[in-house]
C-alpha positions, 0 to 999 in steps of 0.5 A: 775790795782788797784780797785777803790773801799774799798777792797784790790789792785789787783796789786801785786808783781811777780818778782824782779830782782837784777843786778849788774852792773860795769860802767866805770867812765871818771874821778877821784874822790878823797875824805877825806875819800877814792878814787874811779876811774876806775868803780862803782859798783850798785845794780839795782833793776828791781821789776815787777807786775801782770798788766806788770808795772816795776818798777826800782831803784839803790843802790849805795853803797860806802864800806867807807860809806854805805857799799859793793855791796855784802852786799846791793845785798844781803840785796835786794836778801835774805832779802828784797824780801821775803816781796816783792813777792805777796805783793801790792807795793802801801804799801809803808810805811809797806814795808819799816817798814817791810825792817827795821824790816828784816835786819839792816842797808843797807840804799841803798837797801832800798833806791832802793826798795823803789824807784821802788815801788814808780815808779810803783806806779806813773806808775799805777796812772799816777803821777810823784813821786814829787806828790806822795809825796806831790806836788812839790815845785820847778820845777828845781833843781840847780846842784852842781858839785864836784870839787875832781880831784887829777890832778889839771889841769885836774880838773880846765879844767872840771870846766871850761866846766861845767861852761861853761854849766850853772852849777854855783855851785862846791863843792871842795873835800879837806883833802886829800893831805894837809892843804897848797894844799887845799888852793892853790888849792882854790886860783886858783879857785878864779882865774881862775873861773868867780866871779858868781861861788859859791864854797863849801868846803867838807873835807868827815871827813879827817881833824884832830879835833886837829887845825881843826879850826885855819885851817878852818879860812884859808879857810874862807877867800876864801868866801865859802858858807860852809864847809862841814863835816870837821871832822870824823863823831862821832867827833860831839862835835868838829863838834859843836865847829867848827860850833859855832868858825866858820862865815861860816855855818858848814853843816853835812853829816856823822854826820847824817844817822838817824832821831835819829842823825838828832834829836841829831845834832838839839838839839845840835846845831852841825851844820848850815845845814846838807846834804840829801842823799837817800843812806845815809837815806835808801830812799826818805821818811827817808830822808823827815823825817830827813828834818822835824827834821831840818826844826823845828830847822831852819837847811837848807838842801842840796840835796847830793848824791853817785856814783848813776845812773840816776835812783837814780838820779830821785828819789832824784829830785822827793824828792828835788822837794817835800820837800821845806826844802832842799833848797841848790840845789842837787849834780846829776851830776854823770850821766852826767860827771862822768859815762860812759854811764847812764842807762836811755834811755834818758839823765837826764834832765840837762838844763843849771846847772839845774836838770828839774824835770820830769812832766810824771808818776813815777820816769820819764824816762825810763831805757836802758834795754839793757844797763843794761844788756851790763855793768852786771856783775851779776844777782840775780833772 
């Protein structure tokens, strides 16, 4: 419970729980910067209070892109929960400051501890986390899913179920296995796919700066809606030049972790659109932050994602729905297609290609605990 009148909460922290689990995955997935198949690893964080609310969130880190799950575990279990036992988890804003001033990086941590103290403090206030950050905006969310098998055949069938499902927006992983592949591979995209589904382009920084842009213009001729990251991350002034040689928007998501790159990619003209991931930012309010920057220079937004949970899954919703700048639908559909099974007690809400933001207290939908514990592999108390 929280007082109601001037003086402090009497909600506090007792306990924080770090477990990490391993998920098997049904598919898959092939980037430009690196595979990942078999299982993924996350760091779940389980954060309970004086007045028996528990809150959750989920690290997912990538070790090509955020960091390894020993790190974030770390990070969350010597680092950050010193500033969370017997501390008020409706100060959001100074625990988050605190966390940065704790340990460097570990966008993902951060991003996990942050949304379970939101969760707890939609539980205790009775209001979704989209209204704790402002009110939505929108009330569902369209998916995109990633189009990343190195099995042609295999991915194209996926492709058609989903499809099939009302998803409409698929995002093709190239820069892996050729210039000529990737185009082959779009070309029978284009074939076989109803004409209404949208396609996007993701090199995950694995085109060579040299020729980038005689490539690209091949790629245009498949329609895009954009190409994403075609080279590495730090290569921004190439980024720049393929953005200004291009007719398809450029849109930029390891160029930009920080509000400070945010800012840098803005004023630079770098790219058309940049991609708003919580892992990559270090939570939803960083990533609200780094959409701000680029709603002032008219860049638009995509709701991107890692190897997440439905839990993580959530909080990116709440996000997207309270932040109209991220407007070019999201990419949740991990819980759905990729994992074994999810974590929450029931199905992230997918209706017909479309995420439903959820209209109960907190992230929204309860975790399996048990499920939890079934795919642990380590727990940290």
């Amino acid at each position: 419970m929280r007082s109601t009148g001037t003086g402090p909460s009497t909600l506090a922290i007792t306990a924080l729980t770090v477990i990490i689990t391993e998920i098997p995955v049904r598919l898959m997935r092939r980037h430009g910067s690196g595979d990942v198949g078999g299982s993924v690893k996350n760091a779940i964080v389980k954060i309970e209070t004086n007045a028996g609310i528990t809150g959750w969130g989920d690290a997912a880190p990538w070790a090509v892109f955020t960091g390894t799950i020993e790190a974030t575990a770390a990070a969350l279990h010597v680092y950050l929960r010193p500033l969370l036992i017997g501390a008020d988890p409706f100060r959001i804003e100074a625990l988050m400051d605190q966390a940065d001033h704790a340990v460097v990086g570990h966008p993902e941590a951060k991003a996990a501890m942050e949304m379970a103290l939101f969760d707890i403090m939609g539980q205790a206030s009775g209001l979704p986390v989209a209204e704790l950050l402002g009110g939505r905006c929108r009330d569902d969310i369209p998916v995109s899913f990633s189009v990343a098998d190195p099995d042609v055949d295999r991915d194209m069938e996926m492709v058609r179920r989903v499809y099939g499902e009302g998803l409409r927006r698929f995002k093709m992983k190239t820069g892996f296995a050729g210039h000529a592949a990737d185009l082959k591979r779009m070309e029978r995209f284009r074939k076989e796919v109803p004409g209404d589904a949208e396609l996007r382009i993701d090199y995950n920084q694995g085109m060579a700066t040299y020729g980038a842009i005689r490539q690209l213009r091949d790629v245009e001729a498949f329609k895009p809606t954009f190409i994403e990251q075609p080279v590495p991350g730090h290569h921004r002034a190439a980024l720049a030049e393929i953005t200004r040689a291009l007719d398809t928007p450029v849109l930029a998501d390891e160029s930009v972790f920080t509000p400070t790159d945010a800012l840098q990619v803005a004023a630079g003209r770098m790219a058309d659109l940049v991609s708003i991931k919580i892992m990559k930012h270090g939570g939803m309010l960083a990533g609200r932050k780094v959409s701000a920057i680029c709603e002032a220079a008219g860049i638009a937004c995509c709701g991107g994602d890692m190897f997440e949970t439905g839990i993580a899954h959530l909080a990116g919703t709440h996000m997207i729905a309270a932040t109209p700048n991220i407007s070019l639908g999201c990419e949740f559909y991990q819980a759905t297609y990729f994992l074994e099974r999810d974590l929450l007690a029931a199905p992230f809400p997918i209706e017909n290609g479309r995420v439903i933001v959820p209209k109960t207290p907190g992230l929204g939908v309860s975790v399996d605990e048990d499920r939890v514990r079934h795919y642990a592999v380590e727990t940290l108390t």
